[in-house]
mmCIF file of the N, C-alpha and C atoms, coordinates in Angstrom:
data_MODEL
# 
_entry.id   MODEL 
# 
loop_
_atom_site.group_PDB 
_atom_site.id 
_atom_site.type_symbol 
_atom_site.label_atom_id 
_atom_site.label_alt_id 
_atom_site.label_comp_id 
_atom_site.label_asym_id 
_atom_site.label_entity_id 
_atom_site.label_seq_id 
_atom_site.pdbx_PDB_ins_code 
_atom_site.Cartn_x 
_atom_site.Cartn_y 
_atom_site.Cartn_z 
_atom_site.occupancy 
_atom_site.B_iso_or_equiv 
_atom_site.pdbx_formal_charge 
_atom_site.auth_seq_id 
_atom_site.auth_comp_id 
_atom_site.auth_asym_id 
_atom_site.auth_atom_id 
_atom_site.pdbx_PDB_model_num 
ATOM 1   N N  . UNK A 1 1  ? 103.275 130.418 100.546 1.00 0.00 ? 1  UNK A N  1 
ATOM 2   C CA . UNK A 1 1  ? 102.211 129.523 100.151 1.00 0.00 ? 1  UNK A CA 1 
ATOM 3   C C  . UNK A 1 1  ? 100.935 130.333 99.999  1.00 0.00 ? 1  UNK A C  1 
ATOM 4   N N  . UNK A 1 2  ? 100.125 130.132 98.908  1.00 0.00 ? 2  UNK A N  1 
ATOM 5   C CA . UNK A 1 2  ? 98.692  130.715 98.519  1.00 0.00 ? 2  UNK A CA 1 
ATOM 6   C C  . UNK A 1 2  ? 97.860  129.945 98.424  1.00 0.00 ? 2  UNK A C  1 
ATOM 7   N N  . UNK A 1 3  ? 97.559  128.581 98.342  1.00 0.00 ? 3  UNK A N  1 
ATOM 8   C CA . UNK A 1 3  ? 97.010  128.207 98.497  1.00 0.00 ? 3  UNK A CA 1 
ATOM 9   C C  . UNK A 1 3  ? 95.869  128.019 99.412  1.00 0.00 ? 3  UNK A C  1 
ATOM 10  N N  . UNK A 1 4  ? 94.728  127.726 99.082  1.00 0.00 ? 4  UNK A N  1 
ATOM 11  C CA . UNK A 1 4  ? 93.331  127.470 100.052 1.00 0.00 ? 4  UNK A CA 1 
ATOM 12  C C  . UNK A 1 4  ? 93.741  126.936 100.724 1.00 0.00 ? 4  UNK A C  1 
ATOM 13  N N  . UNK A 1 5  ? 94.115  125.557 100.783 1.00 0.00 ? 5  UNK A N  1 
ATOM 14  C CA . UNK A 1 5  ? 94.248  124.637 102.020 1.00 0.00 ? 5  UNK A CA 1 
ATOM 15  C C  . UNK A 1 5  ? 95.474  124.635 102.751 1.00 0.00 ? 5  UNK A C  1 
ATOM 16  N N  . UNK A 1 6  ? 96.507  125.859 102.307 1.00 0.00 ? 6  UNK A N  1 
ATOM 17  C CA . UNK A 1 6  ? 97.505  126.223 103.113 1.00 0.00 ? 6  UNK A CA 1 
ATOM 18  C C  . UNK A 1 6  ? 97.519  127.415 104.030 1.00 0.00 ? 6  UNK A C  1 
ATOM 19  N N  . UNK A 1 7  ? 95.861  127.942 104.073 1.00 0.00 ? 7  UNK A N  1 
ATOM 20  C CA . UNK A 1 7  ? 95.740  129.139 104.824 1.00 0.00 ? 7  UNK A CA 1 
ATOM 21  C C  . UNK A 1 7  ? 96.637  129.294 105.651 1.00 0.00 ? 7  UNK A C  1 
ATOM 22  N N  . UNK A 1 8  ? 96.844  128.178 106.601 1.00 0.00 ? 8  UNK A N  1 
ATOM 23  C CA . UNK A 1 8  ? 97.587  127.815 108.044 1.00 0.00 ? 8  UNK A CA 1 
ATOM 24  C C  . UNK A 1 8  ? 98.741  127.477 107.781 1.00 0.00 ? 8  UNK A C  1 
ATOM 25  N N  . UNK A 1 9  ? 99.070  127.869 107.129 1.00 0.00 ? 9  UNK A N  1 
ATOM 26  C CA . UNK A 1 9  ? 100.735 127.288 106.552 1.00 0.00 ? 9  UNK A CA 1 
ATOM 27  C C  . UNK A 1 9  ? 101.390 128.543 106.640 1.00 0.00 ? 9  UNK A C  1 
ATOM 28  N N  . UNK A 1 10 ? 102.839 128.836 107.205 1.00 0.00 ? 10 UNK A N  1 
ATOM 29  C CA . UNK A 1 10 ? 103.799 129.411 106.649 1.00 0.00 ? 10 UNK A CA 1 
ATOM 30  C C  . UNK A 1 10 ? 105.084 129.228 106.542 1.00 0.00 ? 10 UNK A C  1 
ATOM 31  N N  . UNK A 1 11 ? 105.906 129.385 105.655 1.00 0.00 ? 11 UNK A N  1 
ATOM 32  C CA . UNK A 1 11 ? 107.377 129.035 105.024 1.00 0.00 ? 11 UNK A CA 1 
ATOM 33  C C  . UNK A 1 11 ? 108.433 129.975 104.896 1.00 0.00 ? 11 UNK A C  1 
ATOM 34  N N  . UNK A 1 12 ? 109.136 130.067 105.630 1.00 0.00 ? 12 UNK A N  1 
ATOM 35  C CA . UNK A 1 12 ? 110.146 131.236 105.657 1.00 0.00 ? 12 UNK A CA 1 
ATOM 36  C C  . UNK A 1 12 ? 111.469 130.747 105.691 1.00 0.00 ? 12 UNK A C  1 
ATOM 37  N N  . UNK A 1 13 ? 112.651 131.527 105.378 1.00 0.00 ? 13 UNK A N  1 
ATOM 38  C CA . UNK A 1 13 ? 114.233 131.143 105.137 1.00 0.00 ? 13 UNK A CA 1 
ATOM 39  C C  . UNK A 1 13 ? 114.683 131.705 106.198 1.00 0.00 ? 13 UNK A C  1 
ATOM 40  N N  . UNK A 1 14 ? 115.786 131.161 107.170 1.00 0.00 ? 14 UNK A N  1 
ATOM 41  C CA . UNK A 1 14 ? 116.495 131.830 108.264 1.00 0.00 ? 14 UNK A CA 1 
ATOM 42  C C  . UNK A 1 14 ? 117.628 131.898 107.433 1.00 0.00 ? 14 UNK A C  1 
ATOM 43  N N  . UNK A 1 15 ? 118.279 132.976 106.766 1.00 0.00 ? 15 UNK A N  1 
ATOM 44  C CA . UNK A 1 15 ? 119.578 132.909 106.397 1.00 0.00 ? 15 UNK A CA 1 
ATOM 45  C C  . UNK A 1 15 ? 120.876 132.767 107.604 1.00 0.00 ? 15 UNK A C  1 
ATOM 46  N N  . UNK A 1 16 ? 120.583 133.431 108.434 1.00 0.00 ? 16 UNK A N  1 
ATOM 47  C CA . UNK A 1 16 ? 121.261 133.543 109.383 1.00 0.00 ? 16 UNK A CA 1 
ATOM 48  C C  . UNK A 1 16 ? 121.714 132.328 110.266 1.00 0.00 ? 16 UNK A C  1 
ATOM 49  N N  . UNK A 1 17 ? 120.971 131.737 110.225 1.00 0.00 ? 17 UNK A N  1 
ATOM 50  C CA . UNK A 1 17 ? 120.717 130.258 111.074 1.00 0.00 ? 17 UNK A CA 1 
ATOM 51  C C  . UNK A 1 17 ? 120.725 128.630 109.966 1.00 0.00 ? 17 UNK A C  1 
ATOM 52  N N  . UNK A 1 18 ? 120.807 129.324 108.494 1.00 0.00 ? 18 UNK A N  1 
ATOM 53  C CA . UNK A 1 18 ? 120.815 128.328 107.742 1.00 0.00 ? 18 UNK A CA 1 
ATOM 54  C C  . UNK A 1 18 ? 119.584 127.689 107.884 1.00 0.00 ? 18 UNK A C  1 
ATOM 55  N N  . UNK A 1 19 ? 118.613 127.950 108.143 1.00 0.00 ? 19 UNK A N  1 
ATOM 56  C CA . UNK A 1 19 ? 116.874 126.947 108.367 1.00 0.00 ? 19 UNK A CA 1 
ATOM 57  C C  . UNK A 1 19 ? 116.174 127.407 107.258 1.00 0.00 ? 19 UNK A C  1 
ATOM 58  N N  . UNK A 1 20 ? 115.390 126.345 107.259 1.00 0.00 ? 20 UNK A N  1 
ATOM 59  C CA . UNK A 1 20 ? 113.757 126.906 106.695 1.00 0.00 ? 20 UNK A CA 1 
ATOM 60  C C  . UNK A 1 20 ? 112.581 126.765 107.903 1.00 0.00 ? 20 UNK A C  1 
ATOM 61  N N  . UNK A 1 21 ? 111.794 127.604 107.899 1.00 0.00 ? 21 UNK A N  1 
ATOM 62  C CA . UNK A 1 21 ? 111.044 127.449 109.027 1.00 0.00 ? 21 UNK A CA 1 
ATOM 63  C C  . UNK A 1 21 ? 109.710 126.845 108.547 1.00 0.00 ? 21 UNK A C  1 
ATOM 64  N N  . UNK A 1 22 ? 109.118 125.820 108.733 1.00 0.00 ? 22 UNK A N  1 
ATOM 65  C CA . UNK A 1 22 ? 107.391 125.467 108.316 1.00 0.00 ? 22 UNK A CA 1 
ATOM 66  C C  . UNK A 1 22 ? 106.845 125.523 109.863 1.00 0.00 ? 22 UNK A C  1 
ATOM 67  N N  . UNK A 1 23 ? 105.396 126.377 109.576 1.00 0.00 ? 23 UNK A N  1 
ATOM 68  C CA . UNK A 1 23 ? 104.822 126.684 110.901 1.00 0.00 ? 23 UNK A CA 1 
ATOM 69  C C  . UNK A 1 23 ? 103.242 125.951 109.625 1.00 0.00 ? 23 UNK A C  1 
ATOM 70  N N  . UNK A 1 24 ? 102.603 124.772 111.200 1.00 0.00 ? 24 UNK A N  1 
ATOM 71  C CA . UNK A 1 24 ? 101.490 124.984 110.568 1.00 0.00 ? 24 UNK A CA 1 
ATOM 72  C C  . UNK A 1 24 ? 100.288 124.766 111.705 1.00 0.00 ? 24 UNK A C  1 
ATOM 73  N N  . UNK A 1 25 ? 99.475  125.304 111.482 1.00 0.00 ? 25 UNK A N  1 
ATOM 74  C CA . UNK A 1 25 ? 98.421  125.663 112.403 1.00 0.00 ? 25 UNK A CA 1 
ATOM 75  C C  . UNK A 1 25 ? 97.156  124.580 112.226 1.00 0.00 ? 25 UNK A C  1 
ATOM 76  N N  . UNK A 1 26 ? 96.502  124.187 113.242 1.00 0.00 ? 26 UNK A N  1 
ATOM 77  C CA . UNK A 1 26 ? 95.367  123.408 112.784 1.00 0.00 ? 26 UNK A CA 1 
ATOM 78  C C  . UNK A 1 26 ? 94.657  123.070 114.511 1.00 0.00 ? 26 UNK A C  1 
ATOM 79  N N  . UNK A 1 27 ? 93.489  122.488 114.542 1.00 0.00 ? 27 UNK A N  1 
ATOM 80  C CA . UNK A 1 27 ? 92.948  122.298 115.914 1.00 0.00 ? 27 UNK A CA 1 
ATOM 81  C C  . UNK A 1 27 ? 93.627  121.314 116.822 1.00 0.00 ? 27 UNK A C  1 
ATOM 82  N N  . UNK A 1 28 ? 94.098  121.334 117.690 1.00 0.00 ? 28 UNK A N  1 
ATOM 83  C CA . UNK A 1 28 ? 94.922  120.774 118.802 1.00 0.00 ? 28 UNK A CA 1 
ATOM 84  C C  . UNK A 1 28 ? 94.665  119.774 118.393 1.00 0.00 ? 28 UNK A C  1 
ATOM 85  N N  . UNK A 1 29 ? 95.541  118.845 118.379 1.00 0.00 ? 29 UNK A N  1 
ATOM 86  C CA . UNK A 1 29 ? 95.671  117.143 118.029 1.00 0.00 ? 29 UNK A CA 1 
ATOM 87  C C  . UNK A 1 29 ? 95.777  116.474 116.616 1.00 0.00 ? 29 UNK A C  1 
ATOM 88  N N  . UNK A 1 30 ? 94.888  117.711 115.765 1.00 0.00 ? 30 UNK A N  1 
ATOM 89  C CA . UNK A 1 30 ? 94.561  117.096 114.671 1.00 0.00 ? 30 UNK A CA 1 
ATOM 90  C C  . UNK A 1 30 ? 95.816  117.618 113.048 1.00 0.00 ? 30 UNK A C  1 
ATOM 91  N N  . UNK A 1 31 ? 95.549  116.549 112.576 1.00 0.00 ? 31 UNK A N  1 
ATOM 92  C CA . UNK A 1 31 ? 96.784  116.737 111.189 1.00 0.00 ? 31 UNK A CA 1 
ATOM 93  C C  . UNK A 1 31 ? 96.436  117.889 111.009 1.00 0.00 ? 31 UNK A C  1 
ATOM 94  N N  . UNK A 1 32 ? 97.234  118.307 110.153 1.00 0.00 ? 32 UNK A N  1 
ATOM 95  C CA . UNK A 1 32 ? 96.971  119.862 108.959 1.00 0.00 ? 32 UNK A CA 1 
ATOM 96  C C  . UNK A 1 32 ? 96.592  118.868 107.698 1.00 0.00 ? 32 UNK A C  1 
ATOM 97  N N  . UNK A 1 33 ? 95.792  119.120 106.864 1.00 0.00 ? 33 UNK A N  1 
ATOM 98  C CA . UNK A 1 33 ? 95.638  118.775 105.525 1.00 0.00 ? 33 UNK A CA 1 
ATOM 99  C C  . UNK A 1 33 ? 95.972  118.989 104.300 1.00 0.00 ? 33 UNK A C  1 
ATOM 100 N N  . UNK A 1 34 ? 96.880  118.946 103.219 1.00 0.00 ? 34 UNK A N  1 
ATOM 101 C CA . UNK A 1 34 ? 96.980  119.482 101.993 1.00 0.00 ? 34 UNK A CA 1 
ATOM 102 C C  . UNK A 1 34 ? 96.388  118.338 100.989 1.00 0.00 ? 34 UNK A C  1 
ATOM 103 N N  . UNK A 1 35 ? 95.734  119.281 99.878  1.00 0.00 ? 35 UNK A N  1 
ATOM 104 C CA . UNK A 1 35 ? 95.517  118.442 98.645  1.00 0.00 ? 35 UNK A CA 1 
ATOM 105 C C  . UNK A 1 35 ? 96.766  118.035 97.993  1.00 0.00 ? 35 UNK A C  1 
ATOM 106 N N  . UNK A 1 36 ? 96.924  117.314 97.048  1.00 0.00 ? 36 UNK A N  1 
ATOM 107 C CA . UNK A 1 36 ? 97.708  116.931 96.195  1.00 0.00 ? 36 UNK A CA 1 
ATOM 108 C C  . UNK A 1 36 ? 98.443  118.244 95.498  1.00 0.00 ? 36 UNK A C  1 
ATOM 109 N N  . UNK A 1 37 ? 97.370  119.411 94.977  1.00 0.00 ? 37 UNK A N  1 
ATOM 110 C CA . UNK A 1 37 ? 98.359  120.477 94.748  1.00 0.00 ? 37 UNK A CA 1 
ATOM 111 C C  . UNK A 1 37 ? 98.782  121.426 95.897  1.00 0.00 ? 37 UNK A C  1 
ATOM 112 N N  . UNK A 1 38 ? 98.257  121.814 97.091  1.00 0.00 ? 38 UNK A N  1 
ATOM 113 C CA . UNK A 1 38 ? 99.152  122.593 97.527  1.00 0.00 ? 38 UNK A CA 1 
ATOM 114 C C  . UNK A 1 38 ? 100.126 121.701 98.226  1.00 0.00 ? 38 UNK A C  1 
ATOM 115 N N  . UNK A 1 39 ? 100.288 120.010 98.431  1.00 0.00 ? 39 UNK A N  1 
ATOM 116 C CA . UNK A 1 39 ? 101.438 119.397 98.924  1.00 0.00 ? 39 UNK A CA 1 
ATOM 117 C C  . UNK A 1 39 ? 102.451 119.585 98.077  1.00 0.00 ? 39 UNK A C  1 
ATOM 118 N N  . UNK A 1 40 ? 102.247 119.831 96.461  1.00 0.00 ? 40 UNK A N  1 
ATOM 119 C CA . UNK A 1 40 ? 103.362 119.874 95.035  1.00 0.00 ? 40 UNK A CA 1 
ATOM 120 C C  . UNK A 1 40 ? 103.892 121.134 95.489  1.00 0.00 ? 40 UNK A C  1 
ATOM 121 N N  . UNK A 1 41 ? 103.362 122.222 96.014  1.00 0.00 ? 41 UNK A N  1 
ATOM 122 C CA . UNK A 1 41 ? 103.181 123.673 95.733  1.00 0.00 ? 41 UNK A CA 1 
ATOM 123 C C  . UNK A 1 41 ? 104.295 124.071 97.547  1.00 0.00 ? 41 UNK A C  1 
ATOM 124 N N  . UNK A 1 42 ? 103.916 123.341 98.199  1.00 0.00 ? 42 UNK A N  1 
ATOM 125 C CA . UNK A 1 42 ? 104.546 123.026 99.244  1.00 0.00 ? 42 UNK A CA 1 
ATOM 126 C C  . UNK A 1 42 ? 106.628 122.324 98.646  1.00 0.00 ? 42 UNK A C  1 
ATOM 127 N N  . UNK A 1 43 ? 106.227 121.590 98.118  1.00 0.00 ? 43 UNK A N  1 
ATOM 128 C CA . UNK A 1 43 ? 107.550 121.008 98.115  1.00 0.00 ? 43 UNK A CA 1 
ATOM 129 C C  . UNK A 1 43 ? 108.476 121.948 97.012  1.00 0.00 ? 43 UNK A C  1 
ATOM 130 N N  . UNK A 1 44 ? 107.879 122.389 96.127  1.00 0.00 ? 44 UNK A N  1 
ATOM 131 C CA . UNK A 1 44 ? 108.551 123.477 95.336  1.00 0.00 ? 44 UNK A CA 1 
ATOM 132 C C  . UNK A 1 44 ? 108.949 124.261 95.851  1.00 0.00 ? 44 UNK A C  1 
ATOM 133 N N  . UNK A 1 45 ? 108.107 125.063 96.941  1.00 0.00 ? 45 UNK A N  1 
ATOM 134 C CA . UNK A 1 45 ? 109.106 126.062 97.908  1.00 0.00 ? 45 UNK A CA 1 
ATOM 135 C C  . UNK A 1 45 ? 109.827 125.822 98.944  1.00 0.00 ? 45 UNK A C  1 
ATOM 136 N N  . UNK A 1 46 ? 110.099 124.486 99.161  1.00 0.00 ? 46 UNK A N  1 
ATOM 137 C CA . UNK A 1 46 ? 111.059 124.270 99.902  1.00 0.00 ? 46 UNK A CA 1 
ATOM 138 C C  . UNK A 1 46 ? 111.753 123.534 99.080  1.00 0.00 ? 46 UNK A C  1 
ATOM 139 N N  . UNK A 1 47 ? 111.876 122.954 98.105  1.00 0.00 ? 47 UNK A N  1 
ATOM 140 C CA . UNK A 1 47 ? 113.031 123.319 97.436  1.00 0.00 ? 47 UNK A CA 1 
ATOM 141 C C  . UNK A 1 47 ? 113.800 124.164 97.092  1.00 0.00 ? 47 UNK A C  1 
ATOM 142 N N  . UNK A 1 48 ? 113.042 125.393 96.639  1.00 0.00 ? 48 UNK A N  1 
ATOM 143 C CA . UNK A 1 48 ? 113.880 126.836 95.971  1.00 0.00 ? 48 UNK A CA 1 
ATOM 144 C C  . UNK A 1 48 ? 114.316 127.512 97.314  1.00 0.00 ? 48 UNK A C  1 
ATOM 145 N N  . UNK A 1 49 ? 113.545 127.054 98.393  1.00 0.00 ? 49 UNK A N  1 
ATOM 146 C CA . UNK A 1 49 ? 114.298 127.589 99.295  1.00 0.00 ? 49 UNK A CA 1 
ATOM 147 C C  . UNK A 1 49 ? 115.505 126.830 99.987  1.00 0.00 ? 49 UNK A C  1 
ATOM 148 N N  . UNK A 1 50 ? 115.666 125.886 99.545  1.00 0.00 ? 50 UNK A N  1 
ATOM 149 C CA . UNK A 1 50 ? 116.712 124.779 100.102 1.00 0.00 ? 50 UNK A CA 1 
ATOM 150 C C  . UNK A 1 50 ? 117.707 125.651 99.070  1.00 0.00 ? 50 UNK A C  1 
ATOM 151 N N  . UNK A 1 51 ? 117.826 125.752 98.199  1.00 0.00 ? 51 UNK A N  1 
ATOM 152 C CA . UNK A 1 51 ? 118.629 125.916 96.806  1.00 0.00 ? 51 UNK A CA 1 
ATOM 153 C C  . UNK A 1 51 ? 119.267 127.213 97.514  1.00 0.00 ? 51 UNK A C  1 
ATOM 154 N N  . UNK A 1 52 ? 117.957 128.330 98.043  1.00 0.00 ? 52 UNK A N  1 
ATOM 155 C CA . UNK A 1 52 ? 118.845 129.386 98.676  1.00 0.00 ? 52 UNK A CA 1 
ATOM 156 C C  . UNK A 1 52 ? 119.556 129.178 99.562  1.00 0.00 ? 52 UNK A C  1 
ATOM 157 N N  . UNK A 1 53 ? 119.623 128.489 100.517 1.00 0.00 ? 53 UNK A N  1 
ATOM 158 C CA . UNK A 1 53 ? 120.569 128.131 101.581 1.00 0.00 ? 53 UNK A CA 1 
ATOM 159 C C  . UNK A 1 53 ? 121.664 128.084 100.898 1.00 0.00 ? 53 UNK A C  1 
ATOM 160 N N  . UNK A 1 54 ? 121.718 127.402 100.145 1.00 0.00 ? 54 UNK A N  1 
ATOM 161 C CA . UNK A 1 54 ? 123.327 126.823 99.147  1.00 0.00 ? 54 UNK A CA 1 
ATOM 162 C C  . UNK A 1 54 ? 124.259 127.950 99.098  1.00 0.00 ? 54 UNK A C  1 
# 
């Protein structure tokens, strides 16, 4: 993820374990935020990464 409002975001593939990992960071209690494009931009790579699992 590159996005601005995904600073705190990261997305990685466990091949080994069959996972995708989403880590996201933000101040204790409170949501994480995405706009409308990095939520699109978000779901695209976990799709293509779902696809790699396959």
């Amino acid at each position: 993820m590159n996005s601005p409002d995904a600073d705190d975001l990261t997305l990685e593939i466990d091949q080994t374990n069959g996972v995708i990992r989403l880590k996201a960071a933000a101040t204790f209690g409170e949501p994480v935020e995405l706009s409308a494009d990095a939520a699109r931009e978000l779901g695209q790579s976990l799709i293509r990464l779902a696809d790699e699992l396959e």
